[in-house]
C-alpha positions in Angstrom: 81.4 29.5 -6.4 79.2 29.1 -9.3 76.2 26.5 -9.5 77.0 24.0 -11.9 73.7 24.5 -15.1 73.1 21.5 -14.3 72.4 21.9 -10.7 70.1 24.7 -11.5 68.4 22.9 -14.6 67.5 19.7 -11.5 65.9 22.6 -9.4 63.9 24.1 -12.1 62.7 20.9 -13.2 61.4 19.7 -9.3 60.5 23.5 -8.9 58.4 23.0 -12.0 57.1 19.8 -10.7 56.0 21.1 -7.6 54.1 23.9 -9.0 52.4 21.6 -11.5 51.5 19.3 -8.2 49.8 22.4 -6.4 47.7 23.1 -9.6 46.6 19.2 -9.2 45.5 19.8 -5.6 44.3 23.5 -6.2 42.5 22.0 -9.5 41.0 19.4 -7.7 40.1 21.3 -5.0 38.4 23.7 -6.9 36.3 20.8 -8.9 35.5 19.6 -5.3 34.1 23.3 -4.5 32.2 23.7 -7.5 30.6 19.7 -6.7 29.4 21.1 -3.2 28.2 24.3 -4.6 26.3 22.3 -7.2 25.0 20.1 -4.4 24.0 23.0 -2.2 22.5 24.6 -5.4 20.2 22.0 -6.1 19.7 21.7 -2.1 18.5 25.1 -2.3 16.3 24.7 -5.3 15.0 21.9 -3.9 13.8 23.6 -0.4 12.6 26.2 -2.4 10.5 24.2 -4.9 9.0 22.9 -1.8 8.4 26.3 -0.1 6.7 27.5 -3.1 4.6 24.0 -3.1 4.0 24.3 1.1 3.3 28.2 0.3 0.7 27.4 -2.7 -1.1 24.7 -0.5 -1.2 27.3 2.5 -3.0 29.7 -0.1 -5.0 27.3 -1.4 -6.3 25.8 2.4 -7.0 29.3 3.3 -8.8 30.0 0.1 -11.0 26.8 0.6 -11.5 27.9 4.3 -13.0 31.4 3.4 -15.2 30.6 0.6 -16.3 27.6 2.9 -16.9 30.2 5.6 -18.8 32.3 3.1 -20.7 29.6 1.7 -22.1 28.2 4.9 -22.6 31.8 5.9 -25.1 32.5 3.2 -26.7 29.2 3.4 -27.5 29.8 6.6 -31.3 30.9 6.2 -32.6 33.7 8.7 -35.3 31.0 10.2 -35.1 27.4 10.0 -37.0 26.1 6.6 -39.5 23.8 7.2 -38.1 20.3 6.2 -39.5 18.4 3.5 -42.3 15.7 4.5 -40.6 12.3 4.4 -43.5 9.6 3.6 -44.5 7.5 6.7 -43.3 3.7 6.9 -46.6 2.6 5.6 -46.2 4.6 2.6 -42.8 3.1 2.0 -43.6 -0.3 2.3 -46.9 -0.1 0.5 -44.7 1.2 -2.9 -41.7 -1.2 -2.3 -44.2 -4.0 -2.2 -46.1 -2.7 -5.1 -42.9 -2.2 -7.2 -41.8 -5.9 -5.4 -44.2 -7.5 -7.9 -42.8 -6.0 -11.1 -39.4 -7.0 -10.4 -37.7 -10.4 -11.3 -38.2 -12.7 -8.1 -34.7 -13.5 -8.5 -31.8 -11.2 -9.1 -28.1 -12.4 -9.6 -26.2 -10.4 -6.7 -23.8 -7.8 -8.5 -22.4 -5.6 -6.5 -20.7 -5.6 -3.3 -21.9 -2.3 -1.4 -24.9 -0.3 -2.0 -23.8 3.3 -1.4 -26.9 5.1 0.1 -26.3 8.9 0.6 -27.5 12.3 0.7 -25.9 13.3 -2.6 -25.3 17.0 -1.7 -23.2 16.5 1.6 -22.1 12.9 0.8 -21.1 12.2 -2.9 -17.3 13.1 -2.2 -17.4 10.2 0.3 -19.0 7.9 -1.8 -16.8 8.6 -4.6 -13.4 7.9 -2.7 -15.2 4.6 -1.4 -16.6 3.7 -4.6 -13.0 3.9 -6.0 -11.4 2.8 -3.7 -13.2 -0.4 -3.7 -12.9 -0.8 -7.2 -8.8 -0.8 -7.1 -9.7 -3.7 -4.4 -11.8 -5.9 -6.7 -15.2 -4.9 -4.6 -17.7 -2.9 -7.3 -20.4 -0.6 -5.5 -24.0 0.4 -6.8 -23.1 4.1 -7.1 -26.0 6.5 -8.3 -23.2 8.4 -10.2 -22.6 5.4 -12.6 -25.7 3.7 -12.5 -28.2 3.3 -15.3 -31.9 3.6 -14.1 -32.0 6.2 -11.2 -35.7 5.5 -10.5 -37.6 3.7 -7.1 -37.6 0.4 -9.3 -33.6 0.9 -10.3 -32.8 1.9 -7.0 -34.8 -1.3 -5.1 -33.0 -3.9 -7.4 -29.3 -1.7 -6.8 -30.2 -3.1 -3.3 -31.8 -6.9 -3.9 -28.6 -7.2 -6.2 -26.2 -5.4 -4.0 -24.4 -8.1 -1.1 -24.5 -4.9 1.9 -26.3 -1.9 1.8 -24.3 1.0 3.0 -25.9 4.2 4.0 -23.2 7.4 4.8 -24.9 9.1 7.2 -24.5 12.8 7.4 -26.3 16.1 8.9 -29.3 15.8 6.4 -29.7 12.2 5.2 -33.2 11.0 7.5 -34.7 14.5 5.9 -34.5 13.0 2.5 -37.2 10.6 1.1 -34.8 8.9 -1.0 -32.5 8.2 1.5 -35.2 6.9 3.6 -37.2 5.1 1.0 -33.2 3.1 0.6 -32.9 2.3 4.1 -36.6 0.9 4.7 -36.0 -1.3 1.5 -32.8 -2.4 2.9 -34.9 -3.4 6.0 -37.5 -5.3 4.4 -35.3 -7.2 2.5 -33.2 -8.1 5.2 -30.0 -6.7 3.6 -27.0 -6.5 5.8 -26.3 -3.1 6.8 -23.0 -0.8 7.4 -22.9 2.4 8.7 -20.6 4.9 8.4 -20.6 8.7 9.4 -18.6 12.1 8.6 -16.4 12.2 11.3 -14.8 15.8 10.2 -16.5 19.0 12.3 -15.2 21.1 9.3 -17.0 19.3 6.8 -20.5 21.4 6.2 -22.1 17.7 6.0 -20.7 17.0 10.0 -23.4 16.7 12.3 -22.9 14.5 16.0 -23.5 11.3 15.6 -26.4 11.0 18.0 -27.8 14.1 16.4 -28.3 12.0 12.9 -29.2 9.4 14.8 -32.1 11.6 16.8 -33.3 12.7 13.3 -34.0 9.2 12.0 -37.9 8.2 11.6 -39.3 6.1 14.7 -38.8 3.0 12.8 -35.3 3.8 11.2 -33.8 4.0 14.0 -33.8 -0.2 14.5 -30.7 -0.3 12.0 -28.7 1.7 15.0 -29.6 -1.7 17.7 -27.3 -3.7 16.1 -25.1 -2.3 13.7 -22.2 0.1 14.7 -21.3 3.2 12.5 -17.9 3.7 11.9 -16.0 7.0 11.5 -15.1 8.2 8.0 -11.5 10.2 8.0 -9.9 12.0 5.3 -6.1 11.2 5.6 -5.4 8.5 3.0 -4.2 6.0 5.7 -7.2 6.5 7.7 -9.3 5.2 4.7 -7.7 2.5 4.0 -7.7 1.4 7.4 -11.6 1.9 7.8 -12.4 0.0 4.3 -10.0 -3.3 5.5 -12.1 -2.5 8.5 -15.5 -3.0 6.5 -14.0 -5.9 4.6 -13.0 -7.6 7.8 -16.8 -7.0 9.1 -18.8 -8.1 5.7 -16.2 -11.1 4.7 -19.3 -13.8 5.1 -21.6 -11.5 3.4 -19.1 -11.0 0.7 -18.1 -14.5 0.1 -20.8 -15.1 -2.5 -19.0 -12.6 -5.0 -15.4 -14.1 -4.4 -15.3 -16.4 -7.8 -17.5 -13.9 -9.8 -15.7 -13.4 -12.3 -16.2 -9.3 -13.3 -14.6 -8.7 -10.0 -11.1 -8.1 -11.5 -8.7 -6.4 -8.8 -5.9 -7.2 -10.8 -5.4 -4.9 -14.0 -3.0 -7.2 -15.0 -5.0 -10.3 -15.4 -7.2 -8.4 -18.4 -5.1 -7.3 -21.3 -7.7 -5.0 -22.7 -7.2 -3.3 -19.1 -3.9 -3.6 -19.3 -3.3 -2.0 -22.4 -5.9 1.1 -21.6 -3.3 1.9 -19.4 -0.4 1.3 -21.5 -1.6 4.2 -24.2 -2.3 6.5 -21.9 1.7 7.0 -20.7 3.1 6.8 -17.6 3.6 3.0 -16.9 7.3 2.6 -15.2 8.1 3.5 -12.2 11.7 3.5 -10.8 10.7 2.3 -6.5 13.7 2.6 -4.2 12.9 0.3 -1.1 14.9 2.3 1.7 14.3 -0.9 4.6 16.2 -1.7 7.7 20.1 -1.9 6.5 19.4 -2.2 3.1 18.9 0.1 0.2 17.2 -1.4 -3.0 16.5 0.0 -6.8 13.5 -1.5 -8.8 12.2 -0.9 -12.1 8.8 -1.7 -12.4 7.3 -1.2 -15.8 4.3 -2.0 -18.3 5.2 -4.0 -21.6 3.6 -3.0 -24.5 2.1 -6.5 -24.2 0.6 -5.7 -21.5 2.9 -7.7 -19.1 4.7 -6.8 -16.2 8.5 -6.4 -16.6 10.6 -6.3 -13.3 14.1 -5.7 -12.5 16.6 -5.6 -9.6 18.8 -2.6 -9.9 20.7 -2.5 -7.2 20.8 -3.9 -3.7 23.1 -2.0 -1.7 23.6 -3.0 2.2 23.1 0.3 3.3 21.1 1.8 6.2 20.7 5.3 4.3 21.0 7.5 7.6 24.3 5.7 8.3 26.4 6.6 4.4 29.5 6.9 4.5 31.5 10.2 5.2 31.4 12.9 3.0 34.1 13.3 0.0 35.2 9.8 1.4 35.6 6.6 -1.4 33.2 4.8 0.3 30.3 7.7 -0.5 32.0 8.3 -4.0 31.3 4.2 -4.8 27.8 3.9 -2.9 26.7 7.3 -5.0 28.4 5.8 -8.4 26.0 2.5 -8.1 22.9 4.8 -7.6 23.8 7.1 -10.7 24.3 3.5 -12.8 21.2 2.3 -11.5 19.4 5.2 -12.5 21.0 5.3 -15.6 20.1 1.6 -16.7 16.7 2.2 -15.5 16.3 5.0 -17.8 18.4 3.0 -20.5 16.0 0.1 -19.8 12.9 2.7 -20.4 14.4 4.2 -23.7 15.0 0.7 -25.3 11.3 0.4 -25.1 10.0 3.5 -26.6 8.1 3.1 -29.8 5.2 4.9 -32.0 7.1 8.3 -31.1 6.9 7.7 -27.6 9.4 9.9 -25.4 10.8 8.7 -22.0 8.8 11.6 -20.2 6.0 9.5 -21.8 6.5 6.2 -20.0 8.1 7.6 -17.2 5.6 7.8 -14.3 8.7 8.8 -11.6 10.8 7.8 -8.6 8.1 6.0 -6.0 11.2 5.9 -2.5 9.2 4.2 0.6 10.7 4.2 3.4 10.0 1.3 6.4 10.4 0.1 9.8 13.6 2.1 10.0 11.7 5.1 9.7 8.9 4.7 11.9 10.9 4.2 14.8 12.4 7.3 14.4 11.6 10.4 16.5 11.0 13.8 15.1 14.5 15.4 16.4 16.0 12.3 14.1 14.1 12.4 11.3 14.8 16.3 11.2 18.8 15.9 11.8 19.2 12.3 10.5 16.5 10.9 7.7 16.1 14.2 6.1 19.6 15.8 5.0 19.9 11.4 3.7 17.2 11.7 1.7 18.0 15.2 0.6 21.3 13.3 -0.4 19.8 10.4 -2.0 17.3 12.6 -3.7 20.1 14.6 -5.4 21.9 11.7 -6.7 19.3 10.3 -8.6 17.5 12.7 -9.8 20.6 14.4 -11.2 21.0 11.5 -14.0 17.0 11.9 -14.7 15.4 14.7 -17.2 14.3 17.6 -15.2 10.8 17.0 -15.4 10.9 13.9 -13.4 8.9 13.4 -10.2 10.1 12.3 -6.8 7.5 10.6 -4.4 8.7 10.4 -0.9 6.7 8.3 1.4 6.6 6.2 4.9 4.6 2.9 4.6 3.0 2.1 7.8 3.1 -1.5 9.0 -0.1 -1.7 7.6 0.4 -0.4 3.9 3.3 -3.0 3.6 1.4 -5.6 4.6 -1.6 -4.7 1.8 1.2 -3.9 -0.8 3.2 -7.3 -0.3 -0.1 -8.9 -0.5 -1.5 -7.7 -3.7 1.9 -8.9 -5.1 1.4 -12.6 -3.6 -2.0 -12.7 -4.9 -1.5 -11.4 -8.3 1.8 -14.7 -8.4 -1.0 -17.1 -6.8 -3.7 -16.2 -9.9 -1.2 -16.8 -12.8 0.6 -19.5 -10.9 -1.4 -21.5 -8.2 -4.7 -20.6 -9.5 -6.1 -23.9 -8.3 -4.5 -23.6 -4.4 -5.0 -20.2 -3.5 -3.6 -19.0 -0.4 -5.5 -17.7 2.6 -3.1 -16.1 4.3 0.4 -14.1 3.8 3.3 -13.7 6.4 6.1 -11.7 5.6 9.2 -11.3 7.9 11.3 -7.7 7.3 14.3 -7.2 9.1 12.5 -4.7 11.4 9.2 -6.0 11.6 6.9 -9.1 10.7 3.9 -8.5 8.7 0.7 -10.2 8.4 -2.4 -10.5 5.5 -5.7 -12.8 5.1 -7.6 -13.3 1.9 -10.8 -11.6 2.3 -14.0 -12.5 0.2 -13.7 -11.2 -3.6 -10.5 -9.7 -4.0 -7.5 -8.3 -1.3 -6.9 -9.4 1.9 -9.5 -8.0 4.9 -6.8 -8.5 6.8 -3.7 -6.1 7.0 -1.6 -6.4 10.0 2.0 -5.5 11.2 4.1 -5.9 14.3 7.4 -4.7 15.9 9.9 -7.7 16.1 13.2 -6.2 15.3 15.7 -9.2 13.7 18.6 -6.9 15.3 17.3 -7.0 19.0 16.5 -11.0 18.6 20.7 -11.3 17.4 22.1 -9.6 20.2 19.8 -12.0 22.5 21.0 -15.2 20.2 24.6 -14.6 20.7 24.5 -14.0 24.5 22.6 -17.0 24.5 19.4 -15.7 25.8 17.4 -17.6 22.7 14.5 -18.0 25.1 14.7 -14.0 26.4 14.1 -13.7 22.6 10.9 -16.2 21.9 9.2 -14.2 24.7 9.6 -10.9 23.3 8.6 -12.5 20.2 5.5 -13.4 21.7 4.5 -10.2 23.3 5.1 -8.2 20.1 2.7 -10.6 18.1 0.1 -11.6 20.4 -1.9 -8.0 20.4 -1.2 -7.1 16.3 -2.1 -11.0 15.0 -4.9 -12.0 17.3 -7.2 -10.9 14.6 -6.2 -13.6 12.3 -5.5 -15.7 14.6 -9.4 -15.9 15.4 -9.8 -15.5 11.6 -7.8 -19.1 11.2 -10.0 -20.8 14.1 -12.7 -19.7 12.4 -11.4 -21.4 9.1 -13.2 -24.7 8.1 -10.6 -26.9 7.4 -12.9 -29.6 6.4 -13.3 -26.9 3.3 -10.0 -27.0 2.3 -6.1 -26.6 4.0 -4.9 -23.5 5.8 -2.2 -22.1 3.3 0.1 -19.7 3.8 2.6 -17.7 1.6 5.7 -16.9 3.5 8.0 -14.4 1.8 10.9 -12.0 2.6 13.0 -12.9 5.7 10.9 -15.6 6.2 12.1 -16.9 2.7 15.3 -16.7 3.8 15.1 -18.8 6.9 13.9 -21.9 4.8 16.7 -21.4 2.7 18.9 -21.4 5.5 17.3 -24.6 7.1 17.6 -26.3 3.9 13.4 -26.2 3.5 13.9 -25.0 0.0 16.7 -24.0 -2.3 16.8 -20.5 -3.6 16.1 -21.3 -6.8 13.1 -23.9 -5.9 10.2 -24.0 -7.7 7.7 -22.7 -5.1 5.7 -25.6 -4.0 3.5 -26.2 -0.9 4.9 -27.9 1.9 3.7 -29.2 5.2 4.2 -27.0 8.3 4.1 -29.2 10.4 5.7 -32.3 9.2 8.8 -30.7 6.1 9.4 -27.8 7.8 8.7 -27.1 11.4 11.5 -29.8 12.1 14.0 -28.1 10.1 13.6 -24.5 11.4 13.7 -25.9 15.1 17.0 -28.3 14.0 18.6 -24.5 12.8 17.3 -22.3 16.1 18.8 -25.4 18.3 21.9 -25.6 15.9 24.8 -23.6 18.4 27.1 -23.5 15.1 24.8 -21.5 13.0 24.6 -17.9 12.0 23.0 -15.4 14.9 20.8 -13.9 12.7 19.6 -17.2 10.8 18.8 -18.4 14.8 16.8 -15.3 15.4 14.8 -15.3 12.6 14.2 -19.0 13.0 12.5 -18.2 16.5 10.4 -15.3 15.1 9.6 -17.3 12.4 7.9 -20.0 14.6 6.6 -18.2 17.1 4.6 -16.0 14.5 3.8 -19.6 13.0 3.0 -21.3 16.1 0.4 -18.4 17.3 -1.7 -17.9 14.5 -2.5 -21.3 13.9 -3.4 -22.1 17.4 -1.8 -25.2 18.7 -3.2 -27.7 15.6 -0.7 -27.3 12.7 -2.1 -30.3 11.0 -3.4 -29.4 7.5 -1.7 -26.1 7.5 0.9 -25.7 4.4 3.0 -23.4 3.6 4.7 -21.7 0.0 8.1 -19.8 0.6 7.7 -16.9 -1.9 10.7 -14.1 -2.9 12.4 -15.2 -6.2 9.8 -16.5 -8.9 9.4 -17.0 -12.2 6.0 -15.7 -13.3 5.0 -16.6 -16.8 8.2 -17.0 -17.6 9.6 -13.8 -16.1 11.3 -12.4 -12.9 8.9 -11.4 -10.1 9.8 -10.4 -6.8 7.1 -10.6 -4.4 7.6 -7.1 -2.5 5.8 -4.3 -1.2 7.1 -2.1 -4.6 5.4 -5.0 -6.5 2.3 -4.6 -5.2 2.5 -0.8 -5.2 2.5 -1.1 -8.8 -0.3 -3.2 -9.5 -2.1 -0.9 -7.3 -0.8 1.9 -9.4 -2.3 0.3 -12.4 -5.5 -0.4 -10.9 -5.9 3.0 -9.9 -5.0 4.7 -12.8 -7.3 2.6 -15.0 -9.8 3.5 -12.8 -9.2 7.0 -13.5 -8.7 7.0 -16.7 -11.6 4.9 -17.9 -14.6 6.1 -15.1 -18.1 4.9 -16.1 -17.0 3.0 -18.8 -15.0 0.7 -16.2 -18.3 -0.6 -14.4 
């Protein structure tokens, strides 16, 4: 029996149908294939970028470690030279009285730190401190920069210097300089910080009680009652010393806090400002991978010389826990990190002008992770944090020009407390300039951090603790709330005693304790109904507008878990660093501000970027910034 045409004209038509369904799928499996094998492409390049970069710094390190070798090999002298007469103490204080009388009686103090050193095994040191310090407000008398190197220039470098610090180092006590320094810093009765190589690979390293041994008779006072403190090379490690120093000279320092050539902030001097704006490089895209949350910044210099901020993206998204791959989810989250890219670099271009180009302005991608991160061991930050950030690197830097940078970095406790302070001061100076604060408290979702003003400039006072929000909610809601204000307790007492002591040392009688709370802690008020979110910061009183409110929310049964937890790490942070007298202690909640008119988030990115600026005027202007 024949088939009716059009029978078979039906089965060609689904026939033809199918086919054309299967070269859909095989289509779109194919564009699927070539997307991985782009992915894994740029993977590869990637890893191999960074071989090549691991494999250059390899050569490099074992370069520097043979010519060191051969240069301390042939300065090694067959018989130990005789070393050169230093003048006796009577000497000494017979010129500096002598050259006493031809000096002003009075000199205005000028400089924080006097940087005494043996130049040929210490000026590296003294350069990073003497930068370093610079980016923090603090300016050192440095014999690199300064103008009369003579025994008269150097004595009134000391009398107009607050400390006198002398690096010691293998050699220092066998030069007459260096001793001449240190016996003028004696008779003037200068305060005196010590620090010391602490690097046996250095050619400059000698054991402490070695250098100590090698003083004169009647150097060796300074060593009684002044402790020297070890001088690392890791970046961390400096900045942990220098808040270190800070912390120890803050009453010594407190005499240059209002001068007003002590300019931390770049920011708050236009002809600073715009240095840096014509030398490129001023925006920087900062993505804030914290605890559950994913957030894109741009931070850029106007061509004002202003600071222009903008929220990309905020994405509640712990970055280790995306979603699965070739899933909608993943395709969504990765489609709002290609736009935010994209209006970053839209936001850039629109700004371009005098033949600028955007790989003119753009300094690169600054990604920091936190807390998160730091918990993490090393078997899950090989198998978990890295193949995320491989994944997050990919996606953004596929919508950026190819000669883009990628920073990667983990802050420690400590760098986000510094960072979120520099952003709070530089608010405070265009905003509160007649109430500064004197402290800072910031509460992340995986840890609480704290910061002091310190005389002159930054806070002396960077400290962090471990008080997961996530751990306090699981207590809240199997109502264990006072499980969770001891744990609170214990995670704070050891990290804030230091300002803790710091505050009781406070004279109130002087002026109020404030404090700047920001961050979760922001949050908290909001949620108590202390302030609205869009609030005019103001100063409230602790004790009396809003201690009764966040204890109302931590008691409130009805409220939100997390809201509860935060509320009892809130006041138990409160309630321990100002001792048990809250009276005269007010407090600013701090996140969404208008700052001369303009959006400013107070955030560890923020103050990243001020420091950015600081450091590369710095750089860019040397001598000519003293």
């Amino acid at each position: 029996m024949d088939t009716p045409p059009e029978d078979v004209a039906d089965a060609l038509l689904k026939l033809t149908h199918r086919v054309e369904i299967m070269q859909r799928k095989q289509e779109q499996h194919h564009s699927e294939q070539r997307r991985e094998m782009e992915e894994l492409r740029r993977a590869v390049e990637n890893l191999t970028d960074e071989n090549h970069l691991l494999r250059r710094r390899l050569e490099k390190a074992d370069g520097l470690v043979k010519r060191t070798r051969a240069q301390v090999a042939a300065a090694e002298p067959q018989s130990p030279p005789k070393p050169r007469e230093v003048p006796s103490s009577q000497t000494h204080h017979e010129t500096i009285t002598q050259l006493l009388k031809s000096s002003p009686e009075t000199l205005k103090l000028e400089h924080a730190f006097f940087l005494s050193h043996f130049q040929r095994e210490a000026s590296d040191i003294c350069a990073v401190i003497d930068l370093q310090m610079k980016i923090r407000g603090y300016q050192c008398w440095y014999d690199q920069e300064a103008a009369h190197i003579t025994q008269l220039g150097m004595l009134e470098g000391i009398r107009t210097s607050a400390v006198f610090m002398l690096i010691l180092t293998k050699g220092v006590f066998e030069r007459a300089w260096c001793v001449f320094e240190v016996r003028a810093a004696m008779k003037l009765g200068k305060p005196i910080q010590l620090l010391h190589e602490a690097d046996a690979a250095h050619a400059s390293y000698a054991p402490l009680n070695d250098i100590i041994a090698s003083a004169p008779a009647d150097v060796q006072a300074i060593f009684d009652d002044n402790e020297s403190l070890p001088f690392r090379w890791k970046v961390y490690e400096q900045q942990a010393l220098l808040d270190r120093v800070l912390v120890g000279n803050a009453d010594h320092l407190k005499v240059l806090s209002n001068d007003e050539s002590m300019q931390e902030d770049v920011l708050a001097d236009s002809a600073k400002a715009m240095t840096v704006y014509r030398a490129g490089s001023t925006a920087t895209l900062y993505i804030d991978l914290g605890t559950g949350q994913m957030a894109f910044k741009l931070l850029a210099l106007g061509a004002d010389g202003s600071l222009i901020y903008e929220d990309l993206l905020t994405c509640p998204l712990n970055l280790v826990d995306r979603p699965a791959r070739q899933s909608s989810e993943l395709e969504e989250v990765e489609a709002s990190i290609r736009q935010a890219t994209t209006t970053a670099k839209e936001r850039i271009d629109a700004t371009l002008a005098n033949g600028d180009t955007f790989e003119d302005r753009f300094a690169g991608v600054r990604c920091g992770a936190t807390q998160w991160y730091r918990d993490f061991s090393e078997h899950e930050v090989a198998t978990k944090a890295e193949p995320a950030l491989a994944w997050l690197r990919n996606t953004v830097m596929r919508v950026l020009p190819s000669s883009a940078k990628w920073n990667f970095e983990v802050l420690s406790g400590q760098e986000e407390a510094s960072l979120e302070w520099i952003s709070v001061k530089h608010a405070m100076a265009i905003e509160f300039g007649e109430e500064p604060p004197i402290a800072a408290l910031a509460g992340g979702k995986g840890s609480v951090q704290t910061s002091m003003d310190g005389a002159g400039g930054h806070g002396a006072h960077h400290l962090s603790a471990r008080v997961a929000l996530k751990e306090g909610i699981a207590l809240v809601e199997t109502n264990e709330i006072d499980g969770w204000r001891t744990a609170c307790t214990a995670s704070i007492t050891q990290p804030f005693g230091p300002l803790r002591e710091q505050l009781q040392k406070h004279s109130r009688a002087d002026s109020p304790i404030r404090i700047i709370c920001s961050a979760g802690f922001f949050y908290v008020a909001v949620a108590a109904g202390v302030v609205e979110r869009k609030d005019a910061p103001r100063y409230l009183s602790y004790e009396s507008d809003v201690r009764p409110k966040i204890q109302a929310l931590v008691d409130d049964a009805g409220a939100k878990p997390m809201d509860r937890a935060n509320g009892v790490r809130f006041l138990r942070c409160l309630d321990f660093i100002v001792s048990e007298d809250a009276s005269d202690v007010s407090l600013l909640f701090a996140r969404e501000w208008k700052v001369s008119g303009k959006v400013y988030r107070v955030t560890w990115s923020t103050g990243a970027f001020l420091q950015y600026l600081a450091g590369r005027y710095y750089s860019l202007a040397g001598e000519d910034a003293v």
